[in-house]
C-alpha positions in Angstrom: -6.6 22.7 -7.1 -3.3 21.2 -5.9 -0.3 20.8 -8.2 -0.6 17.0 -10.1 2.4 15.7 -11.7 3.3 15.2 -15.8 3.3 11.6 -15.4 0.8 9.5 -13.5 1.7 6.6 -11.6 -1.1 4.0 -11.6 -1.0 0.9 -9.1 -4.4 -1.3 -8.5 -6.5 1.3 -9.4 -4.9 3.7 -7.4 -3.3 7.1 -9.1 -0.4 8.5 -7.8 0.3 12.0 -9.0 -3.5 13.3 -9.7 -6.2 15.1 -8.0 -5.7 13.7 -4.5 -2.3 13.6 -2.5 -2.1 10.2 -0.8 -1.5 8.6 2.6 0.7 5.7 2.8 0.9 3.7 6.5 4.2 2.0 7.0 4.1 -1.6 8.8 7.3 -1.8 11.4 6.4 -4.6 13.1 9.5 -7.0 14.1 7.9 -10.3 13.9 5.4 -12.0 12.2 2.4 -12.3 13.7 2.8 -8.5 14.8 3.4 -8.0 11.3 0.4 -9.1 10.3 -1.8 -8.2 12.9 -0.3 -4.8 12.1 -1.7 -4.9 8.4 -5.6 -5.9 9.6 -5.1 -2.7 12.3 -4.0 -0.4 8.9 -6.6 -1.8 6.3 -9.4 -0.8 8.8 -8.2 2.1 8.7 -8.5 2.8 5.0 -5.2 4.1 3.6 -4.9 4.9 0.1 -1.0 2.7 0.1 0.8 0.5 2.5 4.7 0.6 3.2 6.4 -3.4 4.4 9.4 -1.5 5.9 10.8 -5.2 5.9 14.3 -3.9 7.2 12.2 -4.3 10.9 11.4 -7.9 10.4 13.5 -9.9 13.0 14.4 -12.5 9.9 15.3 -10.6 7.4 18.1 -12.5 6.6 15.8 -15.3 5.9 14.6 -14.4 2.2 12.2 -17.5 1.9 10.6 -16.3 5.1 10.1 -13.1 4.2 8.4 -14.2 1.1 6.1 -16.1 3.2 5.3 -13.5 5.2 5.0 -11.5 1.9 2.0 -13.5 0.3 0.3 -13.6 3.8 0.3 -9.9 3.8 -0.8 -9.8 0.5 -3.9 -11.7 1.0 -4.1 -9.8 3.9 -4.6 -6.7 2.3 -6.0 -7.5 -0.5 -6.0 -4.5 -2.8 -4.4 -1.7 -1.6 -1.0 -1.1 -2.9 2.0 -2.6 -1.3 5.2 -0.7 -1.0 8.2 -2.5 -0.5 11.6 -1.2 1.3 14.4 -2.7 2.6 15.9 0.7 3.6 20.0 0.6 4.3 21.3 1.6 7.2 22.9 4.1 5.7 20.0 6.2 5.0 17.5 5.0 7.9 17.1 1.6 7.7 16.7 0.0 11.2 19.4 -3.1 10.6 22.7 -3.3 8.6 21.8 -5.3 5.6 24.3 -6.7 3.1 23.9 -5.2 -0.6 24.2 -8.5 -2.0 21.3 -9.7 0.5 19.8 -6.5 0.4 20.0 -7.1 -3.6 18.9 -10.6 -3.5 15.3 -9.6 -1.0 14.2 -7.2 -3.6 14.4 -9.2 -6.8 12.5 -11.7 -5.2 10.5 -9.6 -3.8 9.7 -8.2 -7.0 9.2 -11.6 -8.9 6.9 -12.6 -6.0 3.9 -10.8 -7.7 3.3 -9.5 -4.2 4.3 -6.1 -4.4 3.5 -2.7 -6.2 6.0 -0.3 -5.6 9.6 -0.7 -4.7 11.4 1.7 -2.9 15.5 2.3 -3.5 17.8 4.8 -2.6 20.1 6.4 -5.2 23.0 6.2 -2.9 23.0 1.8 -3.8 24.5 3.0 -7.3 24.3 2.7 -11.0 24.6 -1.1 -11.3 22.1 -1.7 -8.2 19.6 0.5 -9.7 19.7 -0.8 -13.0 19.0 -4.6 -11.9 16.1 -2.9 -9.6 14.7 -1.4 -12.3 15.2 -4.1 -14.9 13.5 -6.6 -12.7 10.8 -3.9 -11.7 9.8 -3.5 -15.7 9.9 -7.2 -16.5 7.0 -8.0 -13.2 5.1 -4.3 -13.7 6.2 -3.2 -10.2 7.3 0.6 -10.1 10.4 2.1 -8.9 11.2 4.6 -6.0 14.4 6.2 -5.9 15.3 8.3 -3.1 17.4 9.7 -0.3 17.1 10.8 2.8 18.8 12.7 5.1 18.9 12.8 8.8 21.3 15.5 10.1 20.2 18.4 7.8 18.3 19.8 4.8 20.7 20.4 2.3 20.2 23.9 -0.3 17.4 23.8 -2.2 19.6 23.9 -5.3 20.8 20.4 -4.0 16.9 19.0 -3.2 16.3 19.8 -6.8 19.1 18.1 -8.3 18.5 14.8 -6.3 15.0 14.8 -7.3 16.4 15.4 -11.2 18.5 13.0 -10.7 15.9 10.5 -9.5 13.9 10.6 -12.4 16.8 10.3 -15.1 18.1 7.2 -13.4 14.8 5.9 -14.5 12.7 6.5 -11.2 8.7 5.9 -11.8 8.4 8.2 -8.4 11.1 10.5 -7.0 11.3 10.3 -3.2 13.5 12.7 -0.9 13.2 13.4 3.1 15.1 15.6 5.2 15.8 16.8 8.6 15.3 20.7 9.0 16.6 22.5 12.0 14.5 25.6 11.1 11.3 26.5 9.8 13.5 27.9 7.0 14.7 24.6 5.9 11.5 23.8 5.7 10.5 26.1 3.4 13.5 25.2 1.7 12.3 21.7 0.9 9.0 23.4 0.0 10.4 25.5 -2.4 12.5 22.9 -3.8 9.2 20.8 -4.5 7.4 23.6 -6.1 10.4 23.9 -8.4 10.9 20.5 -9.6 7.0 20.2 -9.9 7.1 23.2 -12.0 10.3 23.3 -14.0 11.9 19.9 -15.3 10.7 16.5 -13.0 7.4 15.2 -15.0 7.0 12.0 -12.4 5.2 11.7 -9.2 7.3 13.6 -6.0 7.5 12.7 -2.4 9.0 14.9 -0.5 8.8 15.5 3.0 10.6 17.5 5.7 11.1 15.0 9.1 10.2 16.0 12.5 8.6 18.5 14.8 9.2 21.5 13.1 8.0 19.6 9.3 5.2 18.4 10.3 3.2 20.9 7.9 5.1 19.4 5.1 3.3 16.2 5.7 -0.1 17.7 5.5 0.4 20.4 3.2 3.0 19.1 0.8 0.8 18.2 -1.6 -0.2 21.8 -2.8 3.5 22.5 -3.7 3.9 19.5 -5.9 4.6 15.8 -3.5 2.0 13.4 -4.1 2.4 11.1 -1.0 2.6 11.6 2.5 3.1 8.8 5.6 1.4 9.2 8.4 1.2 6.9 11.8 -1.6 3.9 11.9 0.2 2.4 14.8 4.1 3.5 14.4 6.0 5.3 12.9 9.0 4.5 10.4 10.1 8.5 10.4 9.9 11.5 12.5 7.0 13.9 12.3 4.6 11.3 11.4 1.2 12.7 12.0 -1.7 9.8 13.2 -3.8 9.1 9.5 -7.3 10.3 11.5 -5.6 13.9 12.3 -4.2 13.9 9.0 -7.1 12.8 7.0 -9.2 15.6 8.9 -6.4 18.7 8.1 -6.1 17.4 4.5 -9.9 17.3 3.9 -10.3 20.9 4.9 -6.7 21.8 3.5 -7.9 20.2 -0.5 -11.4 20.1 0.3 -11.4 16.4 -0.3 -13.1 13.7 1.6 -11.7 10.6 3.8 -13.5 7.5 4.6 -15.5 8.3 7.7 -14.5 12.3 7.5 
């Protein structure tokens, strides 16, 4: 039996941090009728949790757009949870977003009723955070806080502190990506999961290792403690990405768990 977390983060029936690990598809499309053809494509396809990654969205800038966009999507996928990330450049994102604009999209986001999860990256601050997770609270959305990094992995002794670090700041779910350069740093990140799992973080994890050579963190992070992994339903938002068909199929023999149509 895989390792499940303290705490259990429950969205639309949905348990994040129990028996199962999770797949989560991220929608990247640019504009929106892609966007939403994207989301029909991924419901068929049956993912436990969808990502809006909306920092793709050609009008971003337009926040009563994207909130239009946001309730078609909604009724578009009905009931599987809705992640929502406006991911800064600094860390990934795919434009450079004000904070104050990138401030202003999430809170009304988050009072839209349209999302689930929110996902923020430590890096945005104490003050940012706090409003995030103010808001969050006040509409029952939950909070991701994370980092990523794209050069490196940094120690395991760092990984672990970040992911600390995450859940005293308040996080619901602790998130943190990295790029290896080794199989060792992947192990590294590994070993850093197992640890925080084991020793003093009591919320859900997602931790993954980006890339070729972390692909195996995708499918078999879940038996050392992170409780969601993204895989590809049409493209990717992250290196290593492994399609949701091949993943489901290494996961069900991996935690001898079924997939729809596995």
């Amino acid at each position: 039996m895989r390792q499940q977390s303290k705490v259990q983060v429950t969205v639309r029936k949905i348990v994040i941090g129990g028996t199962k690990p999770l797949i989560c598809l991220p929608l990247v499309g640019e504009g929106r009728e892609e966007i939403l053809q994207e989301a029909k494509l991924l419901v068929a396809l049956r993912p436990d949790l969808l990502e809006w990654r909306i920092d793709a969205y050609d009008k971003v800038e337009n926040t009563a757009d994207c909130l239009a966009v946001l309730q078609e999507l909604r009724q578009s996928i009905v009931e599987i949870p809705l992640i929502f990330t406006c991911r800064i450049d600094l860390e990934g994102g795919l434009k450079k977003i004000t904070r104050e604009k990138r401030l202003q999209l999430l809170c009304a986001a988050i009072a839209s009723g349209n999302i689930d999860i929110v996902d923020i990256e430590l890096c945005n601050g104490e003050e940012f955070v706090k409003v995030i997770k103010e808001r969050a609270a006040a509409s029952n959305v939950k909070v991701i806080l994370s980092y990523h990094n794209f050069k490196e992995t940094p120690s395991e002794a760092f990984i672990y502190s970040k992911l600390v670090e995450a859940q005293t700041a308040g996080a619901d779910i602790a998130k943190l990506a990295a790029m290896p350069h080794s199989y060792a740093d992947v192990l590294t990140l590994l070993s850093a999961t197992n640890r925080a799992r084991n020793e003093r973080v009591q919320v859900p994890l997602v931790t993954m290792s980006m890339g070729e050579e972390g692909a195996i963190s995708r499918l078999a992070g879940g038996l050392f403690g992170s409780d969601i992994t993204f895989a590809i339903g049409l493209q990717a938002s992250a290196p290593g990405q492994i399609p949701i068909k091949d993943l489901q199929t290494g996961m069900s023999l991996l935690y001898q768990l079924k997939w729809p149509d596995n």
